[in-house]
Rosetta silent file (secondary structure, phi, psi, omega in degrees, C-alpha in Angstrom):
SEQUENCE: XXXXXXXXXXXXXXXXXXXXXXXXXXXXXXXXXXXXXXXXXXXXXXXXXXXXXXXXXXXXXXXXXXXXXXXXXXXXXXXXXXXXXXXXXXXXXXXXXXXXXXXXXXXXXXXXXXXXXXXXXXXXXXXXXXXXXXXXXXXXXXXXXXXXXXXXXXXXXXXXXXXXXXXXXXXXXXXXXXXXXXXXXXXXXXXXXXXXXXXXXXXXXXXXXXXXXXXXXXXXXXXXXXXXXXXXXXXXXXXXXXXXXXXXXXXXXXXXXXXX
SCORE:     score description
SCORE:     0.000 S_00000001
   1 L     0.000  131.201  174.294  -37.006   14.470   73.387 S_00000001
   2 L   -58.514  158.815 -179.484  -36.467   11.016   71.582 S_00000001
   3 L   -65.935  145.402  150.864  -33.271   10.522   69.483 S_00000001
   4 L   -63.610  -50.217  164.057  -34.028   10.891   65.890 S_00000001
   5 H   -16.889  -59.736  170.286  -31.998    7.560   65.395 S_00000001
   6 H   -57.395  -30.063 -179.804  -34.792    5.867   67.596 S_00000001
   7 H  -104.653   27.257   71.065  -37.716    7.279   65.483 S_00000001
   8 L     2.375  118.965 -173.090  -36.209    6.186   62.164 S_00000001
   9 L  -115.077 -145.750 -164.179  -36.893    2.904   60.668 S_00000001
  10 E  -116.833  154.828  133.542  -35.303    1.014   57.413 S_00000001
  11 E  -124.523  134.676  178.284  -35.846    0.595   53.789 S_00000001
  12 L   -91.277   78.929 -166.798  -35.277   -2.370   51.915 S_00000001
  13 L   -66.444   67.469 -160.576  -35.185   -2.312   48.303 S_00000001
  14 L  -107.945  159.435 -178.913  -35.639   -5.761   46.968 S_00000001
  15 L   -98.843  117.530  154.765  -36.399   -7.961   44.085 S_00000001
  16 L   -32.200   -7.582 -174.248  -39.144  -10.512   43.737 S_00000001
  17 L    68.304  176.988  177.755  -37.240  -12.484   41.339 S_00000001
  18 L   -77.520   -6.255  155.520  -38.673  -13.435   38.240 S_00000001
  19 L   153.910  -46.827 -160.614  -41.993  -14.719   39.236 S_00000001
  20 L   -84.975  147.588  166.043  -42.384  -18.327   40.792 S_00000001
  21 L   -68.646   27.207  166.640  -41.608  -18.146   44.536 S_00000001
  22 L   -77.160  -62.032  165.219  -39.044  -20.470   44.375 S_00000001
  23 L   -45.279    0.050 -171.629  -37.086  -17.781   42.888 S_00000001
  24 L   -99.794  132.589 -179.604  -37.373  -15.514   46.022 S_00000001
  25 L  -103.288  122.246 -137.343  -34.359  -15.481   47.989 S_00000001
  26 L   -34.378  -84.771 -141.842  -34.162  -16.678   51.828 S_00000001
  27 L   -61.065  -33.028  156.539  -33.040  -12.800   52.580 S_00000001
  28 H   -87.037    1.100  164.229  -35.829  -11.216   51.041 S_00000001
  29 H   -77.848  -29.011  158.529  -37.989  -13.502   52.385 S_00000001
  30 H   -68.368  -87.924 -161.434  -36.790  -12.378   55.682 S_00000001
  31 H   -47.237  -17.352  160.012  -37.034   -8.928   55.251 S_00000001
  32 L   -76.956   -6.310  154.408  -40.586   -9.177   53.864 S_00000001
  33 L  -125.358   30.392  161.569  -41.567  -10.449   57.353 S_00000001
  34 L  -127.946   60.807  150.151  -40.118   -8.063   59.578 S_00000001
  35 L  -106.276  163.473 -165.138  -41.631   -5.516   57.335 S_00000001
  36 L  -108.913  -59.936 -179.889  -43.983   -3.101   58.002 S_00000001
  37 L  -117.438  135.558  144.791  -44.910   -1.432   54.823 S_00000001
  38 E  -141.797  166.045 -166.320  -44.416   -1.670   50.779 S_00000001
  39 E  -133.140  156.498 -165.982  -44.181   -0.055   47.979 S_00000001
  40 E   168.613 -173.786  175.925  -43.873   -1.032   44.520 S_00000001
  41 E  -111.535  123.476  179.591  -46.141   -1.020   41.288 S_00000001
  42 L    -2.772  -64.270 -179.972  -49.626   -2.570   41.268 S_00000001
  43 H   -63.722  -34.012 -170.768  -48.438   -6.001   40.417 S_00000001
  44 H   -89.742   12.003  156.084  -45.751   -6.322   42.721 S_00000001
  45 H  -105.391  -26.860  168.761  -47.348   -5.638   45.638 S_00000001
  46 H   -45.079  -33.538 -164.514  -50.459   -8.227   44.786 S_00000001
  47 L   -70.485   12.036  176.236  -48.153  -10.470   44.907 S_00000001
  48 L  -139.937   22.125 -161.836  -48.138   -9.738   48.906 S_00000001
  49 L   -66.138  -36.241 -158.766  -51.469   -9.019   48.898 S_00000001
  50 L   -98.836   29.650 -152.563  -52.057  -12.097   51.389 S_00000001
  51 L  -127.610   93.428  165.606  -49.614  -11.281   53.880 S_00000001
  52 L   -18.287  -40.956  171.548  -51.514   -9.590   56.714 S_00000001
  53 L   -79.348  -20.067 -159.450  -48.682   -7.378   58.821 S_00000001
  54 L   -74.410  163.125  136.776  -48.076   -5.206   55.537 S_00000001
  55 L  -113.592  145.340  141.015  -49.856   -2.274   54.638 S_00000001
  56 E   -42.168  122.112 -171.172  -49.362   -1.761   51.037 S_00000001
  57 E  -137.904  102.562  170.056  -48.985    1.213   48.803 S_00000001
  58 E   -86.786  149.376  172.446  -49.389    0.488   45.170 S_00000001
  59 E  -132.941  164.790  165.380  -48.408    2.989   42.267 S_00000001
  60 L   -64.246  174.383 -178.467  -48.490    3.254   38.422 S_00000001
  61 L  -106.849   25.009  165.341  -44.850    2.276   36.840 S_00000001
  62 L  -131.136   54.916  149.890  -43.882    5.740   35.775 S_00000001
  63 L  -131.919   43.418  177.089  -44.309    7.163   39.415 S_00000001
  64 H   -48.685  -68.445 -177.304  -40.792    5.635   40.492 S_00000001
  65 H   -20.488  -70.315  128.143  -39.803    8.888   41.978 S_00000001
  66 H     7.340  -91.393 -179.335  -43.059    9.649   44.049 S_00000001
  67 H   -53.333  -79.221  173.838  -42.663    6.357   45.401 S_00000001
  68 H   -40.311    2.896  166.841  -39.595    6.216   46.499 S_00000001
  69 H   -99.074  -22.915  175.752  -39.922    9.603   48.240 S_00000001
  70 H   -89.807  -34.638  163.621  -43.072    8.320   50.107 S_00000001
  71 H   -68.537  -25.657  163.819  -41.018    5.692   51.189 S_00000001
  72 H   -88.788  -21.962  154.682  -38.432    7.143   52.584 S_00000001
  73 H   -21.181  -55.335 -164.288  -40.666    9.349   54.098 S_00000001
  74 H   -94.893  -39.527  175.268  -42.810    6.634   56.248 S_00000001
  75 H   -30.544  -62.815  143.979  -39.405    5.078   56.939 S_00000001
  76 L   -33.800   -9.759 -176.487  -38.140    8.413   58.439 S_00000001
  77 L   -93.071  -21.787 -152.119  -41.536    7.571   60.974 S_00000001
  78 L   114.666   -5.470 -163.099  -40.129    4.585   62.117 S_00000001
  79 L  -120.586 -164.017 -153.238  -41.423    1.845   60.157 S_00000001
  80 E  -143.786   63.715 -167.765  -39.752   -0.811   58.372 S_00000001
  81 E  -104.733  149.790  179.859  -40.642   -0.442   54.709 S_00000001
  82 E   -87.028  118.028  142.026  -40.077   -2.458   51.431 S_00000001
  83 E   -76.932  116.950 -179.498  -39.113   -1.112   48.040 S_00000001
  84 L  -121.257  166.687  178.322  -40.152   -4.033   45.907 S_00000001
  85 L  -160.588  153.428 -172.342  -39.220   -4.368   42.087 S_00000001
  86 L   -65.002 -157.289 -144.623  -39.595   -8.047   39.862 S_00000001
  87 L   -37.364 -125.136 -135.382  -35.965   -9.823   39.302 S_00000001
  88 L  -103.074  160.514  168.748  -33.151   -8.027   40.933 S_00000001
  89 L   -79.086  -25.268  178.452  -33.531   -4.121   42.243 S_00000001
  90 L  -101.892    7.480  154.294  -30.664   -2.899   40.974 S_00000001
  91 L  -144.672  138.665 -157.947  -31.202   -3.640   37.446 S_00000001
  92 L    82.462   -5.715 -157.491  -33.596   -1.665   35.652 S_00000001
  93 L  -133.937 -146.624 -165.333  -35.604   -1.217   38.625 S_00000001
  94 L   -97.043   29.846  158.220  -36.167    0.979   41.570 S_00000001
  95 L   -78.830  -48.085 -179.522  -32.801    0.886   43.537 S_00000001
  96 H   -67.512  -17.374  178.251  -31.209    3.761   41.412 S_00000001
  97 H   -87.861   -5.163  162.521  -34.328    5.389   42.034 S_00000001
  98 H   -99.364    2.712  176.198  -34.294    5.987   45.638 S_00000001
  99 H   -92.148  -15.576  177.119  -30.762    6.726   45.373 S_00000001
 100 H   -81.797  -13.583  172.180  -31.741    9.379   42.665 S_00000001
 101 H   -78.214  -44.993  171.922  -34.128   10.884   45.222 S_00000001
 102 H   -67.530  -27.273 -173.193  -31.283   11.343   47.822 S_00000001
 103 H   -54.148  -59.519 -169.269  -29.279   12.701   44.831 S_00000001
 104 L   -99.764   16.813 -158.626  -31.429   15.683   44.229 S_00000001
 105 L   -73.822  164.430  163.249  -33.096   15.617   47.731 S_00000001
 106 L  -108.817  167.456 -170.323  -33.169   19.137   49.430 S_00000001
 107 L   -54.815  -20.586 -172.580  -31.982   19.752   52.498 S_00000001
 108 L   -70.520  -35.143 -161.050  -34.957   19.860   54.783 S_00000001
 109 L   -83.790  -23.903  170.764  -35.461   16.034   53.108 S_00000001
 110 L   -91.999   14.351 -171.203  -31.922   14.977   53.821 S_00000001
 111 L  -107.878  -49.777 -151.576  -31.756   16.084   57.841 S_00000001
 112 L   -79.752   -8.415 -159.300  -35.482   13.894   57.958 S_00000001
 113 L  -110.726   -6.847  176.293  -34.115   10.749   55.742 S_00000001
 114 L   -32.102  -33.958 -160.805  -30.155   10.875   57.493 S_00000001
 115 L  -115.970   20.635  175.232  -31.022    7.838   60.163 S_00000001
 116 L  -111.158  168.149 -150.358  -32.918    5.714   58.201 S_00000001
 117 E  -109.878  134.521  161.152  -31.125    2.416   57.048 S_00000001
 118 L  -115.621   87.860 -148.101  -31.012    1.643   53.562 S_00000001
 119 L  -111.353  139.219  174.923  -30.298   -1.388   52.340 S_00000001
 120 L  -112.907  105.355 -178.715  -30.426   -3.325   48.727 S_00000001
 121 L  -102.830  143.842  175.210  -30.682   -6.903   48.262 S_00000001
 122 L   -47.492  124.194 -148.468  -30.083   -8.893   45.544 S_00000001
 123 L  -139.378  148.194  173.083  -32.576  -10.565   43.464 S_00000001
 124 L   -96.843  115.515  160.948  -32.467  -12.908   40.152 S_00000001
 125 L   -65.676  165.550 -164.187  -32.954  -10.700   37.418 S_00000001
 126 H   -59.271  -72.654 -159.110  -35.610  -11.961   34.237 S_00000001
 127 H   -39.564  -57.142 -175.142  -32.264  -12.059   32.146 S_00000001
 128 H   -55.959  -56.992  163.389  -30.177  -14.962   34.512 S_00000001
 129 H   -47.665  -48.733  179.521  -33.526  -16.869   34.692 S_00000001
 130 H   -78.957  -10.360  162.404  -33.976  -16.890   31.152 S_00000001
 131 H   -88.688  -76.903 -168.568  -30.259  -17.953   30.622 S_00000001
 132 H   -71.542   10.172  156.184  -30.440  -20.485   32.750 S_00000001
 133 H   -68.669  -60.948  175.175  -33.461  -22.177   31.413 S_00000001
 134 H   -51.160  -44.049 -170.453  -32.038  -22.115   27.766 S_00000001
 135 E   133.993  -64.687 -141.664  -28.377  -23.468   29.044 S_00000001
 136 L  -145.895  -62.906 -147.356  -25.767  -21.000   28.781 S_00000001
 137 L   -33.022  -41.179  162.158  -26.010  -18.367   26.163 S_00000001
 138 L   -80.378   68.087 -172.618  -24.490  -15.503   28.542 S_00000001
 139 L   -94.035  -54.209 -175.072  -21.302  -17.752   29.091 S_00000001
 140 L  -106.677 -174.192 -169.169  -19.228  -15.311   27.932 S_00000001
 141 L   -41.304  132.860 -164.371  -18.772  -11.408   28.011 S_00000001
 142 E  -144.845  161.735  155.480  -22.449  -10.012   27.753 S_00000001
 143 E  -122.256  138.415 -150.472  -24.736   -6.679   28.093 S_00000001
 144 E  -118.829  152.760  179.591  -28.033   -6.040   29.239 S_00000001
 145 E  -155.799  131.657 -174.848  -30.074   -2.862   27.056 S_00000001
 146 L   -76.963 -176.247  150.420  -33.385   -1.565   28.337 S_00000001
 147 L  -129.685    3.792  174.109  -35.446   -1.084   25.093 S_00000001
 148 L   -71.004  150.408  172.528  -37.764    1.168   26.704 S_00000001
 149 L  -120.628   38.717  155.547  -37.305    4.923   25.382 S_00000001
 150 L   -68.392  -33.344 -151.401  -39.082    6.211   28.385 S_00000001
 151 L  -127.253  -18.682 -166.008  -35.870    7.315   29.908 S_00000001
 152 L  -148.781  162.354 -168.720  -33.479    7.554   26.982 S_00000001
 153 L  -120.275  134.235  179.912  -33.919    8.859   23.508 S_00000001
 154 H    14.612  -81.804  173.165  -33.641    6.172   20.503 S_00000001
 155 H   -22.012  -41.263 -153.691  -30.336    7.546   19.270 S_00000001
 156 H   -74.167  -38.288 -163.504  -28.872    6.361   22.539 S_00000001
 157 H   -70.124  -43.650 -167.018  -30.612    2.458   22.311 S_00000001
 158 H   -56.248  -77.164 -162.282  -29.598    2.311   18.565 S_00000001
 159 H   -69.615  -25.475  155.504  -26.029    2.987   19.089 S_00000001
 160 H   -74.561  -20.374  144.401  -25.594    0.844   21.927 S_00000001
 161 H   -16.710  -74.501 -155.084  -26.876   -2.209   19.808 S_00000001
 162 H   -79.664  -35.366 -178.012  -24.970   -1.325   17.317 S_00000001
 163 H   -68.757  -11.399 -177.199  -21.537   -0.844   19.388 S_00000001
 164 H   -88.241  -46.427 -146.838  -22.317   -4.431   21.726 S_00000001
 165 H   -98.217   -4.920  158.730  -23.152   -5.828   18.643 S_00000001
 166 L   -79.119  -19.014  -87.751  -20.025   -4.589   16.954 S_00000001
 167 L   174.567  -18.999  163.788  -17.942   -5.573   19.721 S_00000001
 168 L   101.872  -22.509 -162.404  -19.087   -9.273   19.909 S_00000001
 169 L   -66.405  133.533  157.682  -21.120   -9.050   23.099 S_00000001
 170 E   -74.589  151.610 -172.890  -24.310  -11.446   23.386 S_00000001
 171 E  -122.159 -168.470  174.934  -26.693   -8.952   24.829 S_00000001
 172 E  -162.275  117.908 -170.664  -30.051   -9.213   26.807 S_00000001
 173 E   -80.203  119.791  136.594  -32.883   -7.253   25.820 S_00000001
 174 L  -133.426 -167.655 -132.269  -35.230   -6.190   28.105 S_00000001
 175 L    -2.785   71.377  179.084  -38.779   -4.854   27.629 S_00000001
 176 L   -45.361  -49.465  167.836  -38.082   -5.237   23.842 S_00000001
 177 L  -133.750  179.149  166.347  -42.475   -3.523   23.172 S_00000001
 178 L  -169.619  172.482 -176.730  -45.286   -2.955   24.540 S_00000001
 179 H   -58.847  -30.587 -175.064  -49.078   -1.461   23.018 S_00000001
 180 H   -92.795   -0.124  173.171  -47.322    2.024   23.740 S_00000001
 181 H  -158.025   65.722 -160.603  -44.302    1.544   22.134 S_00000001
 182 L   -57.214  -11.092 -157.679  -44.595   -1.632   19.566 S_00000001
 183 L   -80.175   -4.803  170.034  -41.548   -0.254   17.579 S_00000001
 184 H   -59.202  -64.151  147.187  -38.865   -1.168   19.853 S_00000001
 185 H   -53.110    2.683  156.403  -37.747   -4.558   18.754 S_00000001
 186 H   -92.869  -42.801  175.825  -38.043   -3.806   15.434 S_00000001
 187 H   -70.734   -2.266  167.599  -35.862   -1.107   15.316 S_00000001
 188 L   -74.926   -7.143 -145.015  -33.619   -3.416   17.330 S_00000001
 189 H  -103.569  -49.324  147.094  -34.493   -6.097   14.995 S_00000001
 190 H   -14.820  -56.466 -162.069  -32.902   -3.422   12.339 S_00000001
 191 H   -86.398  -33.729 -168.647  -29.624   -2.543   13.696 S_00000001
 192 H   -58.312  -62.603  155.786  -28.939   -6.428   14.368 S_00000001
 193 H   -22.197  -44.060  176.526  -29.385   -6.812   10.896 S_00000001
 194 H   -89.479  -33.327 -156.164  -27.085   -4.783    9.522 S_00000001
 195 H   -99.440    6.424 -170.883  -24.108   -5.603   12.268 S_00000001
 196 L  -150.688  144.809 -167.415  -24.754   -9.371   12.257 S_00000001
 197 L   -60.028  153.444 -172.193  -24.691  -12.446   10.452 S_00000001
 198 L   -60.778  -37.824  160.196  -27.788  -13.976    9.018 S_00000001
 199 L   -77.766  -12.360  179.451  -27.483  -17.386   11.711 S_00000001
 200 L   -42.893  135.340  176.657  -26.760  -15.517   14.376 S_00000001
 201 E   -84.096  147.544  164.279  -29.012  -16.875   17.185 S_00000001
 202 E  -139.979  121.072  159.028  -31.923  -14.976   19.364 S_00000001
 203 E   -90.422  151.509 -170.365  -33.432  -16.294   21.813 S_00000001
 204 E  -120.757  140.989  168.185  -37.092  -15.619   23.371 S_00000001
 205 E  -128.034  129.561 -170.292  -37.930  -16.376   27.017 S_00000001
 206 E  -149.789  143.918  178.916  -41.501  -15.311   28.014 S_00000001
 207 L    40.218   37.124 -162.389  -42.970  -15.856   31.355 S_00000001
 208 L   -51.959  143.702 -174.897  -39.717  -17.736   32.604 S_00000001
 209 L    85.686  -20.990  145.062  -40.840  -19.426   35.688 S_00000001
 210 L   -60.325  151.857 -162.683  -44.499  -19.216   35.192 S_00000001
 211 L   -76.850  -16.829  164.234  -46.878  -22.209   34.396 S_00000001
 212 L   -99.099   -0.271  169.912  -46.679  -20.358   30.679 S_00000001
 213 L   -21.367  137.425  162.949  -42.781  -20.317   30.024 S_00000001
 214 E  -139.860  119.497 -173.571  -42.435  -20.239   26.820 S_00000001
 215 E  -118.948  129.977 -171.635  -38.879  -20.721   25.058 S_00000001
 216 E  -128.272  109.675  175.550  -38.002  -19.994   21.247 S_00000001
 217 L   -82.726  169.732 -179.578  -34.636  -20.231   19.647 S_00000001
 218 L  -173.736  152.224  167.886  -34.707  -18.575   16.072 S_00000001
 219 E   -89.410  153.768  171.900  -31.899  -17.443   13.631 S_00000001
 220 L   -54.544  -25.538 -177.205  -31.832  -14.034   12.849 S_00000001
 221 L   -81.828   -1.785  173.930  -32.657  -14.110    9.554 S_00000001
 222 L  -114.021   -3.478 -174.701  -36.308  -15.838   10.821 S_00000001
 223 L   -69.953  112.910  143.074  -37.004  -13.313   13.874 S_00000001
 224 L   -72.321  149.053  176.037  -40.081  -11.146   13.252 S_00000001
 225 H   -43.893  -52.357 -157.642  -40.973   -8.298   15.793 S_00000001
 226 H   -80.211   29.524  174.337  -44.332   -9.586   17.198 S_00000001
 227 H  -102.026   -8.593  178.053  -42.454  -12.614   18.620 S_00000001
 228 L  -103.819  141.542  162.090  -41.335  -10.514   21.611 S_00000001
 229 L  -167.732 -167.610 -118.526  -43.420   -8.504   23.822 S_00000001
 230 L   -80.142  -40.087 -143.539  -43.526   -6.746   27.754 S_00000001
 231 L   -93.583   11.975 -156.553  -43.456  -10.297   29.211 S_00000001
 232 E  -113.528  141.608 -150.782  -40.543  -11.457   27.091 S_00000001
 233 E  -142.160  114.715  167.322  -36.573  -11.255   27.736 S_00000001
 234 E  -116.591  142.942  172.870  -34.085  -11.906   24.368 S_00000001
 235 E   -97.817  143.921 -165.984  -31.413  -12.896   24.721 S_00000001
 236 E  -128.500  106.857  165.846  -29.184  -12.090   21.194 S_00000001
 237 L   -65.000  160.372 -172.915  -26.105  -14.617   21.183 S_00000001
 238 L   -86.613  171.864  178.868  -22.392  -13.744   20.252 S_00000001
 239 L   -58.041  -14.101  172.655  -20.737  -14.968   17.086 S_00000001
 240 L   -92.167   14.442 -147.094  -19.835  -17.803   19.055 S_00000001
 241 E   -96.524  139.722  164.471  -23.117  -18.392   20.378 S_00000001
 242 E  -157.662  177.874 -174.706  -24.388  -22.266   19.381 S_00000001
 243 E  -117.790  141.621  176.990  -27.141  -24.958   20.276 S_00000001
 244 E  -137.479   96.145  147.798  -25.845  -28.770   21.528 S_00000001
 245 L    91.139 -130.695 -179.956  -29.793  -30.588   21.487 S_00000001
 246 L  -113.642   51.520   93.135  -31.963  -27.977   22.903 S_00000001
 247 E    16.248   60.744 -117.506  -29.668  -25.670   24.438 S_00000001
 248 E  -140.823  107.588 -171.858  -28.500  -22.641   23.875 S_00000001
 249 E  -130.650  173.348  179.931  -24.523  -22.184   25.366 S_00000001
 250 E  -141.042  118.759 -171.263  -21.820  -19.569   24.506 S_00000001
 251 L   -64.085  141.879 -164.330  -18.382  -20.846   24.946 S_00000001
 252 L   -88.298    1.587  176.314  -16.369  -19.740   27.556 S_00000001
 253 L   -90.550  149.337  163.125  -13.149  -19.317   25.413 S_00000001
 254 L  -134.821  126.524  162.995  -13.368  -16.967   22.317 S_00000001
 255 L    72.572   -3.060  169.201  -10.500  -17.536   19.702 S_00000001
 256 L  -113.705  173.449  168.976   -8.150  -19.196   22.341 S_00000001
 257 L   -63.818  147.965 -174.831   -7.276  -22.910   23.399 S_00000001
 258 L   -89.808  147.454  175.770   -9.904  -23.773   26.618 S_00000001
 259 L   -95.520   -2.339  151.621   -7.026  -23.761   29.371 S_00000001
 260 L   -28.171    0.000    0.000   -8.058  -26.656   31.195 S_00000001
């Protein structure tokens, strides 16, 4: 009888970056072509739509679970399949979610998925591309906050705002709305308000990397809600947060002498 080891293949769980294919990094660029199979949500697999050895398995973006169970599945076969997710896999995206599959798996599912090799590579997340377009602005200690309530309930998003933004941190916003849930950045747009000065900066990055980038600095006291939406990443600067031309940096000292 063959080794199980021998009928067992890999999964990769990698990020696409933030959109231009510049941004794709030499190692996932390997591993999508000694792949066999991927899986991912409807856009992120078009985006491999031209690549001939794959077969492809698109999903909606609330069947993480699903997918990543069908993937380890076909893996367990032997094959050599891709988890894909935009900017990096491990934030926000679908690396905790095949490890949340193994978490709760039952046993008959951990004896078939034991030999297969699972590996996560590293991807530039939205948020580092949209910092480094602007200049700086996560120079110093920072946090990233989902704004989605899909997964977490208000209460939770609210009070980490308000404790980051008590606490000094420049943060990074991502999916701040969307048509199903316009009210996120406003109520974000809320708590900032109360815990932060009126000059404070926020920045907007939409489509970084795309032939539509679009970049908007704005004091707080001029940000309306509808300037963010699904495709957009803010970045919210620290009290030390400032602009030199068009720029956007955060100093890397806070309240000390630079030690140079």
């Amino acid at each position: 009888m063959q080794n199980l080891a021998t009928q067992c293949g890999s999964l990769r769980v990698v990020g696409l970056g933030p959109g231009a294919d510049a941004l794709l990094t030499d190692s996932v660029r390997t591993a999508i072509a000694g792949a066999t199979d991927a899986f991912g949500y409807f856009p992120y697999v078009e985006r491999l739509s031209g690549l001939g050895h794959l077969t492809l398995h698109g999903s909606d973006n609330r069947e993480e679970l699903g997918r990543a169970r069908s993937a380890l599945n076909l893996a367990a076969q032997g094959r050599k399949v891709l988890m894909l997710s935009s900017g990096d896999p491990g934030v926000f995206a679908m690396a905790s979610a095949v490890f949340e599959v193994l978490d709760e798996a039952v046993p008959e599912e951990l004896a078939r998925w034991a030999a297969v090799d699972i590996d996560v590579q590293p991807g530039i997340t939205a948020m580092l591309a949209a910092a480094a377009r602007l200049g700086a602005p996560l120079g110093h200690d920072f946090c990233a906050i989902n704004l989605s309530d899909n997964l977490k309930p208000v209460a939770v998003i609210e009070r980490r705002i308000r404790l980051a933004a008590q606490a000094d941190f420049a943060m990074a916003f991502y999916n701040p709305c969307s048509k199903s849930r316009p009210e996120g950045f406003e109520r974000a747009l809320r708590v900032l308000k109360d815990e932060c000065e009126p000059q404070r900066l926020i920045c907007f990055a939409r489509n970084v990397s795309h032939a539509d980038e679009a970049l908007r600095v704005v004091p707080l006291q001029d940000v309306r809600a509808e300037m963010a939406d699904m495709r957009t990443v803010v970045i919210v600067g620290n009290s030390q947060t400032r602009q030199v031309g068009r720029y956007v940096y955060t100093p890397r000292s806070y309240g000390v002498a630079d030690s140079r």
